[in-house]
C-alpha positions in Angstrom: -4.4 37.6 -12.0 -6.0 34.4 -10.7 -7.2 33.5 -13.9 -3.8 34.4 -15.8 -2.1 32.4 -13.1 -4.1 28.9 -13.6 -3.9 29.4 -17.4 0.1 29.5 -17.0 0.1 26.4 -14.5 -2.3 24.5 -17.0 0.1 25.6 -19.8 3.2 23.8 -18.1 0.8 21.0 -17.4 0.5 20.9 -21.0 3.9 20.8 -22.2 5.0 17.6 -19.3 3.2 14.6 -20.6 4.2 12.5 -17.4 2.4 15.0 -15.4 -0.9 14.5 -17.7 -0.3 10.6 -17.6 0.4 10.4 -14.0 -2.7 12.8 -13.4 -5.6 10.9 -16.0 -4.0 7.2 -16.9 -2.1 6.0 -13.8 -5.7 6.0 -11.2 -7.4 4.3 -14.2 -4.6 1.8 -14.3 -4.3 1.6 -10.6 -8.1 0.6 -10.6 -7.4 -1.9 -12.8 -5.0 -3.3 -11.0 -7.7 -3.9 -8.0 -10.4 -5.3 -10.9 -8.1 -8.1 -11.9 -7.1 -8.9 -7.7 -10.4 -9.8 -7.5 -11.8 -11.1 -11.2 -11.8 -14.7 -10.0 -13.2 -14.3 -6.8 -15.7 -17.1 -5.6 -19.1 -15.3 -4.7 -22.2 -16.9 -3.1 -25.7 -16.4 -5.2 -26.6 -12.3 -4.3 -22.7 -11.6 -2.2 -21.9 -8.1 -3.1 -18.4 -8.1 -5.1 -15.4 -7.3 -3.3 -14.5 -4.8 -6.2 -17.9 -3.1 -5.4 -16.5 -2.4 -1.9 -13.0 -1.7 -2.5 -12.8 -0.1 -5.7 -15.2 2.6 -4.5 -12.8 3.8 -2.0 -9.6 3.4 -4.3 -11.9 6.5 -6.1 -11.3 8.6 -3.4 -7.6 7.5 -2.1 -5.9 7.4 -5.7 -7.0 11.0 -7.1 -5.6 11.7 -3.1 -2.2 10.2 -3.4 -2.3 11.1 -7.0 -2.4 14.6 -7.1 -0.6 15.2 -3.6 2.2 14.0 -5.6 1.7 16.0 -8.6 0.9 19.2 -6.7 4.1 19.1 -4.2 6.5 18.4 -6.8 5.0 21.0 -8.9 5.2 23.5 -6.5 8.3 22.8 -5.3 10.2 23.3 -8.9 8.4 26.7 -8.9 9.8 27.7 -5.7 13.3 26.4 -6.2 13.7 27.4 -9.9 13.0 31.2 -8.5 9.3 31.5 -10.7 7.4 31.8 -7.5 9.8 34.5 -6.3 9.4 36.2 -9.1 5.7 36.3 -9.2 5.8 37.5 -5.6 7.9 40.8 -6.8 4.9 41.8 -9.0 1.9 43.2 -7.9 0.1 39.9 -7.8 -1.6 39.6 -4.6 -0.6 36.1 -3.1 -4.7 34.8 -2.9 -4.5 34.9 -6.8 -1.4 33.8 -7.1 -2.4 30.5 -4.5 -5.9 29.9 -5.4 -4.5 30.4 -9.4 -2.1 27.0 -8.4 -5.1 25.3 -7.0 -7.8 26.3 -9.4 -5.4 24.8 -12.2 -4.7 21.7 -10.4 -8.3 21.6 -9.2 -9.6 21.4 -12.7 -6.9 18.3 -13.4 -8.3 16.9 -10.4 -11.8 16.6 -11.5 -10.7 15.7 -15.2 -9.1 12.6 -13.4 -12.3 11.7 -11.2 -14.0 11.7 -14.4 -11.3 8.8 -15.8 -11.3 7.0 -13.2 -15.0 7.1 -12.6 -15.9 6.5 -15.6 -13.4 3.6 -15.6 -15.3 1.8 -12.5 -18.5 1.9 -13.8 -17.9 1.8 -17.5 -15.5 -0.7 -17.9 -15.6 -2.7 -14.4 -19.1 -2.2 -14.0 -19.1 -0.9 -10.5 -22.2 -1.4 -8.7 -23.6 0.3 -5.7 -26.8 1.8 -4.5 -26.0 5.8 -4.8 -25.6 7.9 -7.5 -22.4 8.0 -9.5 -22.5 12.0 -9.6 -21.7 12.0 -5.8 -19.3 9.6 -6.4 -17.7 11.9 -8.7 -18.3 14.8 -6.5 -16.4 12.8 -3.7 -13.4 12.1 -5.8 -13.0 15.4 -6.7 -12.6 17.1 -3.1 -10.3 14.5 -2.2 -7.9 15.0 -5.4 -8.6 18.5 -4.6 -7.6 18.0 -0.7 -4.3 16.2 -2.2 -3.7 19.6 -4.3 -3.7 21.5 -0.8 -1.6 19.6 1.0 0.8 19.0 -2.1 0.9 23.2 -2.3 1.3 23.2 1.7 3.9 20.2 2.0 6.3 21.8 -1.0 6.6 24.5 1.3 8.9 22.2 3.6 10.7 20.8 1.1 14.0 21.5 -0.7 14.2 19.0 -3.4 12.1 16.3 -5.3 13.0 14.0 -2.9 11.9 15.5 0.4 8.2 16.3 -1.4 8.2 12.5 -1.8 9.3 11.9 1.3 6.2 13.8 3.1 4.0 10.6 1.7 5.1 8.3 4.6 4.2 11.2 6.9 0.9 12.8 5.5 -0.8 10.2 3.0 0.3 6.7 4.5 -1.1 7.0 7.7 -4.4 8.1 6.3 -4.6 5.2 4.2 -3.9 3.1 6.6 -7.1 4.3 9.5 -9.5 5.5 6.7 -11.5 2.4 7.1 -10.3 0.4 4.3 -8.7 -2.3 6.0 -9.9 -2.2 9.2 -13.9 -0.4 9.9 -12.8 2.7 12.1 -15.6 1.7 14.9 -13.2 -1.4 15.3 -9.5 -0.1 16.0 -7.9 0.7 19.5 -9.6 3.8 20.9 -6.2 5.4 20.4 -6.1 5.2 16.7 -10.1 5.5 15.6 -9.4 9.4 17.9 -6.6 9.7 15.2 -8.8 8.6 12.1 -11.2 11.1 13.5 -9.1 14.0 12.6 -7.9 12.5 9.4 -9.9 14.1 6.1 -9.6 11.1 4.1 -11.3 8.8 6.5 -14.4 11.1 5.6 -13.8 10.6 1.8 -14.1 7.1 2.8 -17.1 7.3 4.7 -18.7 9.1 2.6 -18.5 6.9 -0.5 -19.3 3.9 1.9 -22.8 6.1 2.4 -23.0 6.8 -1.3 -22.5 2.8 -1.6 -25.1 1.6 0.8 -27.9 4.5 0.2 -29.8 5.3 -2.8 -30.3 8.6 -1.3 -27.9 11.1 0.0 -27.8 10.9 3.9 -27.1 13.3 6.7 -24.2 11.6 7.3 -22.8 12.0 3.9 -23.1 15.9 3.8 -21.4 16.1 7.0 -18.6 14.3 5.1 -18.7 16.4 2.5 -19.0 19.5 4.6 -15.9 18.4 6.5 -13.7 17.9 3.5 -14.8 21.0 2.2 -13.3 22.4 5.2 -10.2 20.5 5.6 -9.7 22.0 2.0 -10.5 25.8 3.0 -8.2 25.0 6.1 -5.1 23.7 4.2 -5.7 26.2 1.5 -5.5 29.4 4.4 -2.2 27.3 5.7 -0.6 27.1 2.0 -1.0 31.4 2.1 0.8 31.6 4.8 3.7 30.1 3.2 4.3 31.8 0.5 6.6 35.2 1.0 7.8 37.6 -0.7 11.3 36.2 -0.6 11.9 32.4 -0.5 15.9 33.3 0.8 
């Protein structure tokens, strides 16, 4: 059932070409985007390119805005068109029918971490002292941590247009204390106590270790082991919205 589940959602993927573009093309061209803010940029003999810096953590907050957006819109057409309903009259149990929505947009996800990091170092020639494949690995749990709360979110929503509004509520304020404007250790105490509790400000941190080490750290597996989390966490949530009747 799980496996007959993602194969449908990745089947309607299929068929919406938006979906696909917004999902592979629009992070690459969002990178982009931050490449040419900084092409002519001034840089003192050894300085470090801004790109470097900032363009790492776009990796982990665009597959995160990306697929949240994908994911709750998704969802909510499947509840509101009646196909979740449905599903929930047959004998599908509702852990394959969840984990078959997330496994499907899952695999998306790390088809667009490949893109876009591929893009980066590739194209923009990203430079930093880790290893790309934890880079990678990074970009995936947060694209897949947008998935979860995307499937949670749609739960709360009644049309397109309230899944979109959740973003000023639930990805906006991440982006804002994950570190990429101001260095957590340096906001009021009142907010860094809020970016501790925050999931993406771990993505963050955790490709700022992958940037500055050549090794992985102890600091970057608690990251990683706290997204992982966050993801188990929102994915338990997301169960407990789906019932057997949505009226």
């Amino acid at each position: 059932m799980l496996w007959a589940t993602c194969r449908r959602v990745l089947l309607q993927l299929r068929g919406d070409p938006r979906s696909i573009a917004m999902i592979l093309v629009v992070p690459a061209v969002l990178l982009a985007l931050v490449y040419w803010l900084y092409q002519n940029e001034t840089l003192a003999p050894g300085m470090p390119r801004t790109f470097d810096r900032v363009g790492l953590m776009m990796l982990g907050i665009f597959p995160f805005v990306v697929m949240f957006l994908v994911t709750s819109i998704t969802m909510l057409r499947e509840r509101t068109s009646g196909t979740l309903e449905r599903l929930l009259t047959t004998p599908i149990h509702k852990a394959d029918l969840l984990f078959g929505y997330a496994l499907a947009f899952s695999i998306m996800a790390a088809a667009q971490a490949l893109v876009a990091t591929g893009t980066a170092y590739w194209i923009f020639g990203l430079k930093i002292a880790g290893n790309a494949g934890w880079v990678v690995l990074i970009s995936v749990l947060t694209a897949v941590l947008g998935v979860v709360l995307g499937l949670l979110c749609s739960a709360f929503a009644t049309t397109e247009f309230q899944a979109v509004q959740f973003m000023p509520v639930v990805v906006i304020p991440q982006i804002l204390l994950c570190g990429l404007f101001v260095a957590r250790d340096q906001m009021n105490g009142v907010l860094e106590a809020i970016s501790n509790v925050l999931p993406l400000s771990y993505a963050v941190d955790g490709l700022q270790q992958v940037a500055a080490h050549s090794s992985p750290t102890g600091q970057l597996v608690r990251d990683l082991v706290v997204i992982a989390a966050f993801v188990l966490a929102g994915v338990l949530l997301a169960s407990l919205t789906l019932r057997r009747r949505t009226a």
